[in-house]
C-alpha positions in Angstrom: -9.7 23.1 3.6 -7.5 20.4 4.9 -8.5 18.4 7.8 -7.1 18.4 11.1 -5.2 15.0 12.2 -4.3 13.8 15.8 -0.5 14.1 16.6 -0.1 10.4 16.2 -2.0 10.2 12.7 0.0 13.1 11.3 3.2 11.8 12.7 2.6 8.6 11.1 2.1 10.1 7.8 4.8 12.1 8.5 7.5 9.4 9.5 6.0 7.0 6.4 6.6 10.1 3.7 9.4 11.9 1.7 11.0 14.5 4.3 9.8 18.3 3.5 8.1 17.0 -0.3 4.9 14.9 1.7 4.5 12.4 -0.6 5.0 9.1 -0.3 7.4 6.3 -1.5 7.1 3.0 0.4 8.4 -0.3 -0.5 6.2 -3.3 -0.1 7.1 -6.5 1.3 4.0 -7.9 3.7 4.0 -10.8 0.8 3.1 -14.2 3.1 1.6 -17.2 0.8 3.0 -15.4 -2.5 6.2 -14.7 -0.9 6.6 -19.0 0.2 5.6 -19.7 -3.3 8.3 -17.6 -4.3 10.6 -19.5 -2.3 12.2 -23.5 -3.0 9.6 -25.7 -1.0 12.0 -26.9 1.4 12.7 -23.5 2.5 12.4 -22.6 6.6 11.3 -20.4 8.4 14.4 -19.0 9.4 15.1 -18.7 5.8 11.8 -16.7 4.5 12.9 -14.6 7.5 16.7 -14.1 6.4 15.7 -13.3 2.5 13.0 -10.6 3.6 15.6 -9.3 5.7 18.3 -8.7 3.0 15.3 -7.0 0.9 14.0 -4.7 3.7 17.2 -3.9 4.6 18.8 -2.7 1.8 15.8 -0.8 0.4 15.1 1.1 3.8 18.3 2.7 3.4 16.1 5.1 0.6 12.1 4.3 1.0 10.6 6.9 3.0 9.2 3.8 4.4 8.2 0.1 4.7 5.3 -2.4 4.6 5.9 -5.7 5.9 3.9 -8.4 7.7 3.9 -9.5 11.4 5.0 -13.3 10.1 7.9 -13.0 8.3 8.7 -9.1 8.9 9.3 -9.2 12.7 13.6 -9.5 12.5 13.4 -7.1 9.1 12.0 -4.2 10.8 13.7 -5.0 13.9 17.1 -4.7 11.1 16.0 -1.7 8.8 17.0 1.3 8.6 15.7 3.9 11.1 15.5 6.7 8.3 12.6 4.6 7.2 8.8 4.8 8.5 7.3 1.4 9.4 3.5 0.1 8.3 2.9 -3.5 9.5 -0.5 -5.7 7.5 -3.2 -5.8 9.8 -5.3 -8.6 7.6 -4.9 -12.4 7.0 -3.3 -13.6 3.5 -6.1 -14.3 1.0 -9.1 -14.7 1.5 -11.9 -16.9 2.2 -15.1 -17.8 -0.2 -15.0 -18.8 -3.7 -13.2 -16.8 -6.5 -16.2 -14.4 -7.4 -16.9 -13.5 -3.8 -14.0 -13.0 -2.0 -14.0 -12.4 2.4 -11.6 -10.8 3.9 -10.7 -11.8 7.8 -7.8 -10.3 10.3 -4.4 -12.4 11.4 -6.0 -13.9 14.8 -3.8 -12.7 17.7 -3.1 -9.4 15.9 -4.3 -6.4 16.6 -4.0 -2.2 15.9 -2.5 -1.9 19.8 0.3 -4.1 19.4 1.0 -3.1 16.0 1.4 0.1 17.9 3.3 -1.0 20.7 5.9 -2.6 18.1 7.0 0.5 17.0 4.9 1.2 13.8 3.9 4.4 12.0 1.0 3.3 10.1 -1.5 0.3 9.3 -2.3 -1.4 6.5 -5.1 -3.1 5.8 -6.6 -4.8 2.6 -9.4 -6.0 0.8 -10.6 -7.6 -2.2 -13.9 -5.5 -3.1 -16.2 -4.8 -5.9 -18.6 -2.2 -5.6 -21.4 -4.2 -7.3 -21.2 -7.1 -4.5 -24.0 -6.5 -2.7 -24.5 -7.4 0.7 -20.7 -8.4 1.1 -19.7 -4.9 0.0 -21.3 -3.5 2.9 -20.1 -5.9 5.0 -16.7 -4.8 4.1 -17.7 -1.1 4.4 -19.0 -2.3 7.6 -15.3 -4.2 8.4 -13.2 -1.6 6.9 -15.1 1.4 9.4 -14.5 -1.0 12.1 -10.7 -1.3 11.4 -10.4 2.5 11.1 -12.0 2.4 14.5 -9.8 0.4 16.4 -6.4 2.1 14.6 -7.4 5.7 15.4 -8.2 4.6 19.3 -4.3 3.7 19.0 -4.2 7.3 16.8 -2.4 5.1 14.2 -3.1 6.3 10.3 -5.3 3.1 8.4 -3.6 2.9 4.6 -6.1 0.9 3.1 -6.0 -1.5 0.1 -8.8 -2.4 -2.2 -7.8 -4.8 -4.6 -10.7 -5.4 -7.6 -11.9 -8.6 -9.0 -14.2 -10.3 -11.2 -18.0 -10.7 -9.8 -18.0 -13.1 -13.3 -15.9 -16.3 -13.1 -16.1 -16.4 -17.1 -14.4 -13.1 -17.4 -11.5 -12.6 -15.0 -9.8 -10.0 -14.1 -7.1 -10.4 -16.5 -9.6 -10.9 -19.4 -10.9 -8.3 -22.2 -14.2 -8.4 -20.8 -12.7 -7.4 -17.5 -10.6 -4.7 -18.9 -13.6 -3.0 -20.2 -15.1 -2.0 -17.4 -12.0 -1.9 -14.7 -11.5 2.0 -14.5 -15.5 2.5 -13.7 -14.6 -0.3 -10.2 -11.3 1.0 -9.3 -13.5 4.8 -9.1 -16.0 3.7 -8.0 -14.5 1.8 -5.3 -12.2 5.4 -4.5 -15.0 7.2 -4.1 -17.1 4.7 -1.8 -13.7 3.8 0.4 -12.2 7.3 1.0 -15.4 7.9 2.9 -15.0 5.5 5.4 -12.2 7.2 7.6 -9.1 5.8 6.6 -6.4 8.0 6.1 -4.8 6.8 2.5 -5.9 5.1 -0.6 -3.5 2.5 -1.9 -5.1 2.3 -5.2 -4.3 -0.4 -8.4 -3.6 1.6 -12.0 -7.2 2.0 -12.8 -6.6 0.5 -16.4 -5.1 -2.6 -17.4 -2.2 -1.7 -19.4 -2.6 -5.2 -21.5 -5.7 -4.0 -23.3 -4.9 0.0 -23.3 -1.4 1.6 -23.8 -2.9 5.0 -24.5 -1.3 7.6 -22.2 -3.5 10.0 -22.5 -6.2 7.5 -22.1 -4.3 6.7 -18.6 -3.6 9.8 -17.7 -7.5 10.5 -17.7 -8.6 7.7 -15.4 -5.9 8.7 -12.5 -7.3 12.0 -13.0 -10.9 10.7 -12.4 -9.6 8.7 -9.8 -8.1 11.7 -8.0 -11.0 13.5 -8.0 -13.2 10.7 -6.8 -11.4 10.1 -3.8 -11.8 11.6 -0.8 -8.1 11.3 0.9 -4.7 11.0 -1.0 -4.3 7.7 -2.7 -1.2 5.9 -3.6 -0.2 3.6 -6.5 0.3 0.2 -5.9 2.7 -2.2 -8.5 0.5 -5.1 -8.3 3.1 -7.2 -9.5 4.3 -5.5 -12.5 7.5 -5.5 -14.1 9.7 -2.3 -13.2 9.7 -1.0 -16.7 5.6 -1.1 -17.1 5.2 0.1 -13.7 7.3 3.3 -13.7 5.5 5.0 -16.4 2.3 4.0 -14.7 3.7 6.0 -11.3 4.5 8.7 -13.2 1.1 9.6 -14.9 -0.2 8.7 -11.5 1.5 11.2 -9.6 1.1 13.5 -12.6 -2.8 13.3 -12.4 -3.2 13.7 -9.0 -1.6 10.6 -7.0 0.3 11.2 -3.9 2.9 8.7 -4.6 3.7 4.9 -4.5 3.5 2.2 -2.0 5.2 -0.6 -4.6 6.9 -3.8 -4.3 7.4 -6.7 -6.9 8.3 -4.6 -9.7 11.5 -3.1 -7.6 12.7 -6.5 -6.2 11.3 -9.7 -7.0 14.1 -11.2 -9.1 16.2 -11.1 -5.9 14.2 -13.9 -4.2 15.4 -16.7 -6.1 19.3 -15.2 -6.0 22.0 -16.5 -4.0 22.9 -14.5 -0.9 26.1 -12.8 -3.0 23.9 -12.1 -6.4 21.2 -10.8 -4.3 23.3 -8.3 -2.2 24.7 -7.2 -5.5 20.9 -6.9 -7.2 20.0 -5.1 -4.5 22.3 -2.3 -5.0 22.9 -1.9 -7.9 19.4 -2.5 -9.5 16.5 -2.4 -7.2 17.9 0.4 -5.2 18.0 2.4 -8.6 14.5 1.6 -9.5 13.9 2.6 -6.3 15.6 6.7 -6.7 13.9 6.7 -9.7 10.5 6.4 -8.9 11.4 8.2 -5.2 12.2 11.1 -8.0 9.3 10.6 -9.9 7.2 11.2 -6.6 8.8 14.1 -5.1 8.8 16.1 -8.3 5.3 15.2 -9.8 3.0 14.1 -6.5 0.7 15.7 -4.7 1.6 16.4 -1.3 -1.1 14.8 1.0 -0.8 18.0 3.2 -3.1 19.0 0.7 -5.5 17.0 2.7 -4.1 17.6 6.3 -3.0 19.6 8.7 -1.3 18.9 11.8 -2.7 20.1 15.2 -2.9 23.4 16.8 -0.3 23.9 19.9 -1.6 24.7 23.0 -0.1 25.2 26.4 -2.6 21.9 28.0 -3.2 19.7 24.8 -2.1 16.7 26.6 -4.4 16.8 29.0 -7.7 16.2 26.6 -5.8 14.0 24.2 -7.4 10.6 24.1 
């Protein structure tokens, strides 16, 4: 039985998703520290600003919607298209603690009612977590309910992020050892998460593709991932390249996923381009990678309608909405 969302929660799902298919395909770019690594040293401001723009720009034209950051993402959502839904990053880039027990902490100054009052659909908010880490995974749970909290008073949808790592700095995530055990976290941590509140699951590929090229093997764990979680779940790129990550989206959405919320693998080679290569990148490769996997979604996901409903009409609703 699907569960009943306030107007503003279902609008924002509904303004962030693929017109009448409800399913999701949303390109990423809230990218802050990574992004200014990306980027010559000497590069300003101004210029982070301008690059991000051309990006968002052109690839709002198709996504059913964007994730961007309030640092750099101000003057690109101010400049995207208005087809496309808007989320805006609610937490600070990184993290603090040491490598094997990671903190996450909000952007001071920035909070769910002005990301509201600036026009956005939907919040995102992410965390490194491990379901094994103790007290700091309930502090998280604990920070992550709290979040929800403070969105739904502003009846903004919470797409939240949990990124795995290794609790063993001799085997990191990108190791064997890692590998081994990655699907049992990333379900784990599904089926703990989608219990909290939030609205959406933006979920890693539950295997590392590295170590295990088995589709069938794949297709499995995003199954098992489905029916752990509690709310839809989206798949992330994680930094892929294009090529890996679009069979990945489509077993995803295949087995259960309600689309893809991806960034890197659709346009990080047209960062380092000049201003003339990149416009031409932009439309004529990453906007292609883009209707691809946009076509992938809305013939294969599930529609998170599946989960929701909207709200009943009545004659005097206003008057006991919060």
């Amino acid at each position: 039985m699907p569960k009943t969302l306030t107007p503003g929660r279902y609008r924002g799902l509904k303004t962030t998703s693929l017109g009448d298919a409800d399913v999701f395909g949303i390109i990423a770019f809230d990218q802050r520290g990574s992004y200014r690594k990306m980027m010559p040293a000497a590069a300003s401001y101004e210029q982070l600003v301008q690059v991000k723009s051309e990006i968002i720009g052109a690839l709002s034209i198709d996504a059913s919607a964007i994730l961007t950051d309030p640092i750099y993402g101000l003057g690109p959502a101010m400049r995207m298209s208005p087809r496309a839904g808007l989320l805006l990053a609610l937490e600070k880039s990184g993290y603090s603690g040491d490598s094997s027990y990671r903190k996450t902490e909000l952007i001071p100054g920035w909070t769910p009612e002005k990301i509201r009052k600036a026009g956005a659909s939907a919040v995102k908010f992410m965390v490194y977590y491990h379901p094994d880490s103790g007290d700091l995974a309930e502090e998280l749970e604990a920070l992550i309910c709290q979040v929800r909290r403070d969105c739904h008073a502003w009846d903004l949808p919470v797409f939240l992020e949990p990124m795995s790592y290794s609790l063993d700095p001799a085997a990191p995530k990108d190791s064997a050892d890692f590998a081994e055990g990655r699907a049992e976290v990333v379900i784990e941590t599904a089926r703990r998460l989608s219990r909290t509140g939030v609205d959406v699951l933006k979920m890693e590929f539950p295997l590392d593709i590295q170590f295990n090229r088995d589709h069938e093997a794949w297709r499995s764990a995003c199954q098992r991932l489905s029916d752990a979680s509690a709310v839809p779940w989206v798949l992330l790129s994680a930094g892929v390249d294009f090529e890996q990550f679009k069979p990945q989206a489509r077993v995803a959405c295949e087995s259960g996923a309600s689309g893809f919320l991806a960034g890197r693998a659709i346009w990080k080679e047209a960062v380092s381009m000049s201003r003339t290569d990149r416009a031409d990148f932009l439309r004529d490769v990453a906007r292609d990678r883009l209707r691809q996997l946009l076509a992938i979604a809305a013939a294969n996901a599930r529609p998170w309608t599946d989960f929701y409903s909207a709200p009943e009409s009545s004659e005097n609703w206003y008057e006991s909405y919060a």
